[in-house]
C-alpha positions in Angstrom: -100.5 -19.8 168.1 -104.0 -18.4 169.5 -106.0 -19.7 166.4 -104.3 -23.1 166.8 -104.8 -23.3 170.7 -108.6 -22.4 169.6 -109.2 -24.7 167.2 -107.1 -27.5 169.5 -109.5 -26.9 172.7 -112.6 -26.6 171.0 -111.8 -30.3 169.6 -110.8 -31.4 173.1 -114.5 -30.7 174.3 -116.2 -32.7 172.0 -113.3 -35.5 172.2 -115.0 -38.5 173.9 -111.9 -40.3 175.3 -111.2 -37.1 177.5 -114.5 -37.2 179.2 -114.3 -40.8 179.6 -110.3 -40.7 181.1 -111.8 -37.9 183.2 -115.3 -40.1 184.0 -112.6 -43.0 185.1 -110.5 -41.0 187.5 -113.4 -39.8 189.4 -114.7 -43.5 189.6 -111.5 -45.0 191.0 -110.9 -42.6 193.3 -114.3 -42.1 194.2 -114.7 -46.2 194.4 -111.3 -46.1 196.7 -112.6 -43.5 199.0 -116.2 -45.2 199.2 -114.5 -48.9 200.2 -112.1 -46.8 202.8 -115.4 -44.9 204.8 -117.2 -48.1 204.9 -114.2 -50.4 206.5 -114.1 -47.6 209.0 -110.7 -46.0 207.7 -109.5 -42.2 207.7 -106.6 -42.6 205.2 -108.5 -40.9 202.2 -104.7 -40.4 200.9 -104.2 -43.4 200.5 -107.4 -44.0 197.8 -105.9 -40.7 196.0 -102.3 -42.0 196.1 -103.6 -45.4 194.5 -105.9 -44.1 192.2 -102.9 -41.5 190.9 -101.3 -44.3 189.8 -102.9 -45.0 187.0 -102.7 -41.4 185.5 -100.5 -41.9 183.2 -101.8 -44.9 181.5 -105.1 -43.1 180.8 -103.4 -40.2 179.6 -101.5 -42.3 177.3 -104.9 -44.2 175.5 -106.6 -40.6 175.8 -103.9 -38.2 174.0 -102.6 -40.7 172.4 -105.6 -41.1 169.8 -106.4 -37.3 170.1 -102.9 -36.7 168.7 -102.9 -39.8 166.2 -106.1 -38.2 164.5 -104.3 -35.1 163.6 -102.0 -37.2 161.2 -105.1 -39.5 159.7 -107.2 -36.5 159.3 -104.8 -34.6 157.9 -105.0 -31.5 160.3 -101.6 -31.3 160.6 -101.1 -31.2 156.2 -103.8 -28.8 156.8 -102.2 -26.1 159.3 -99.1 -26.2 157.4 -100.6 -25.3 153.9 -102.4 -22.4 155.8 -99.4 -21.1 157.1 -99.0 -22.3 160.6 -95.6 -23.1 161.4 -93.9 -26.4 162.9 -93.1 -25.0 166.2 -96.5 -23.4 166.8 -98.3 -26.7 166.0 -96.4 -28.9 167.8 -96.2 -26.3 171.2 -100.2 -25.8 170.7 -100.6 -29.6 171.1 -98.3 -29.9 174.0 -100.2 -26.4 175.5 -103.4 -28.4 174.7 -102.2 -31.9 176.6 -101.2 -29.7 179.7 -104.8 -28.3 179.6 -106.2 -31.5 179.4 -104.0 -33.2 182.0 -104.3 -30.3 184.3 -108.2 -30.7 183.7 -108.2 -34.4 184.7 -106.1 -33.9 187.3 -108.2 -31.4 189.1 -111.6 -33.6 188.7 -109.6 -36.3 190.6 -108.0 -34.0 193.6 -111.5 -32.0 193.8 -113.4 -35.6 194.1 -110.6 -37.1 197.0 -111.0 -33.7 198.4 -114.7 -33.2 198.8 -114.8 -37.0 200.2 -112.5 -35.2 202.7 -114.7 -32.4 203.2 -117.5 -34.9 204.1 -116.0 -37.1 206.1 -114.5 -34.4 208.4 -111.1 -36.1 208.6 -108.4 -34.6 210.1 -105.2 -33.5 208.4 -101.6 -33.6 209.5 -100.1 -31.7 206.9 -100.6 -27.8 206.8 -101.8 -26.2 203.2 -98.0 -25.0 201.9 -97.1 -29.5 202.3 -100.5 -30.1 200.3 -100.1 -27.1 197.5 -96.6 -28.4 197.4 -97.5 -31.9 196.9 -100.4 -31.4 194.5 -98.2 -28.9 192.5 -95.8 -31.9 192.1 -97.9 -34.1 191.2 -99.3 -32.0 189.1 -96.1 -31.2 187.0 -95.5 -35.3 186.7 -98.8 -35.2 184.9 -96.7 -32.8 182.6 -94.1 -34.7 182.1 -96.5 -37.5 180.7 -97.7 -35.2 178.4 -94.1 -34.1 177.1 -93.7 -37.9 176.6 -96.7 -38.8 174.7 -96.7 -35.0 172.6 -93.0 -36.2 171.4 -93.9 -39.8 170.7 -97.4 -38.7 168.7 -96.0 -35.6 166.9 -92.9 -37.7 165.5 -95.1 -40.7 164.1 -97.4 -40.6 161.4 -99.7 -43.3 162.2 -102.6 -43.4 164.7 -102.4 -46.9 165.5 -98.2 -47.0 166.0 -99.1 -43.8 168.3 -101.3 -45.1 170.5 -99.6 -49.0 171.1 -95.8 -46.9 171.8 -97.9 -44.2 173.8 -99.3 -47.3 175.8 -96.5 -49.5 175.8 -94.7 -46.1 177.3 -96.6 -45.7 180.2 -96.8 -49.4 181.0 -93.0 -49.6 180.4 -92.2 -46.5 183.1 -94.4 -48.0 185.6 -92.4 -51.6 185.4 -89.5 -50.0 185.4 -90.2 -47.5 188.4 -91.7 -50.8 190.4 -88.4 -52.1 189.4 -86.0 -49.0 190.6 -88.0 -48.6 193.4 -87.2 -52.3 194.6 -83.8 -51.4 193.7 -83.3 -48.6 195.7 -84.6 -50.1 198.8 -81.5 -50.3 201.5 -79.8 -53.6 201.8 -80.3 -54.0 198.4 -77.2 -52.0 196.7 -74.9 -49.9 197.9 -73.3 -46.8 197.1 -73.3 -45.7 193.6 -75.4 -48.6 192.2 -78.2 -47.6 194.8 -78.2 -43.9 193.9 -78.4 -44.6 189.9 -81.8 -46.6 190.9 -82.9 -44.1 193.3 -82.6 -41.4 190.3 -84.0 -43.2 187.9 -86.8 -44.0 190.0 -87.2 -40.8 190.9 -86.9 -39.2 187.3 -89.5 -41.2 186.3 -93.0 -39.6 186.4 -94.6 -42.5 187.7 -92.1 -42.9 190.3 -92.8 -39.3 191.2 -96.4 -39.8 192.0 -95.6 -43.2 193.3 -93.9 -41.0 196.0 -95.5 -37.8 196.4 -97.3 -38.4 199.6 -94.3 -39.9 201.7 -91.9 -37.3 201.0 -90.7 -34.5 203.0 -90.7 -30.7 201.6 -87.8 -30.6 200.7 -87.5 -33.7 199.1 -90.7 -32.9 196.6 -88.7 -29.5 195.2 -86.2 -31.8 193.3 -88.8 -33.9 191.9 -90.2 -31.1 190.4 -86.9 -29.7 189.3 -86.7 -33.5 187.7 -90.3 -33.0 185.9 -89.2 -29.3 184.3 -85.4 -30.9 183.3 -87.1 -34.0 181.5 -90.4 -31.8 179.8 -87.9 -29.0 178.4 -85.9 -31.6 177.3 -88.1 -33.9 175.7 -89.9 -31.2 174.2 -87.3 -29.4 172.5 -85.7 -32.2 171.0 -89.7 -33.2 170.3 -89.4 -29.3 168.3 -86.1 -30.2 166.7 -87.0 -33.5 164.9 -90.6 -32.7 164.2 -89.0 -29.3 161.9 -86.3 -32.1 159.7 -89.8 -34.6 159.6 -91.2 -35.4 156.2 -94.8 -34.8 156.4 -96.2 -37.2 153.4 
């Protein structure tokens, strides 16, 4: 697992699209924040909940093609004939989408919080509501990756990777919109309302769609709902991906 991990990483460095996803995430938020300061307005969290919205398409084009090349370069033929085994190559790419999210995902917190730092705004919420929120949204990130790892690690071809990865991402944000709108009272009622409200909230772009509005308490289920949906996508991800015929 340590050689794959090793081998994984030291690709991700040189990888251009994860530099660029990470270049473009500075940029929006950094863009948001700018256009914010200059009409006067102290809602920084407001460019960093916007620009968190488009996490999970980037990460979608980005991983996407870093996992489809494993396949059209043969890496993954590769690892098997040397030994590796199924399981360890498909949890070193998952390990290795977590780094990478995690790595994007600190550039764009780090950027919305240094615009903080120099704007001397004041903040309402103590640390333990901020860890808490950017640990949340931190395992939605996650739960992208667990999404795209399972949809690249089961198909074979780099270009059928990247347009279901994308389609993916574009499809939960619709669809969150959608429960969202839903779940808004007067609207439905009773049980109809809660389905949208937890599908809405399931979904990782509902979660960061949320993140900043919600209480304490209510940001420890969303998390719970992040862990349920990576543990199961990724073990069922481990399950089919052993019974695939690698041609």
């Amino acid at each position: 697992m340590y050689k794959l991990l090793s081998a994984n990483l030291s690709r991700l460095w040189i990888t251009k699209a994860f530099w660029i996803t990470i270049f473009i995430m500075v940029s929006i938020v950094s863009m948001l924040c700018s256009l914010l300061i200059s009409q006067g307005s102290t809602y920084l969290h407001i460019a960093l909940f916007l620009s968190l919205q488009v996490i999970g398409i980037l990460t979608s084009i980005f991983f996407s093609s870093y996992l489809g090349t494993e396949y059209s370069d043969g890496t993954i033929r590769n690892k098997l004939i040397v030994g590796h085994k199924r399981n360890s190559i498909y949890l070193a790419n998952f390990i290795t989408g977590v780094i990478a999210i995690t790595a994007i995902y600190l550039a764009w917190a780090l950027t919305g919080g240094l615009f903080g730092l120099l704007t001397n705004i004041s903040i309402n919420s103590n640390v333990t509501e901020i860890i808490l929120i950017g640990v949340t949204g931190w395992f939605s990130c996650i739960t992208y990756i667990a999404i795209f790892s399972f949809v690249g690690m089961l198909s074979s071809s780099k270009s059928r990777t990247s347009i279901i990865s994308i389609l993916t991402a574009f499809i939960l944000l619709f669809v969150g919109l959608l429960c969202y709108s839903l779940s808004r009272p007067g609207m439905f009622t009773g049980i109809s309302r809660e389905v949208f409200l937890f599908l809405f909230e399931f979904n990782p772009f509902g979660q960061t769609f949320q993140i900043i509005s919600l209480g304490t308490n209510e940001l420890w289920h969303l998390i719970i709902y992040s862990l349920i949906l990576t543990v199961i996508l990724t073990s069922l991800g481990l399950y089919i991906f052993r019974k695939k015929d690698l041609k």
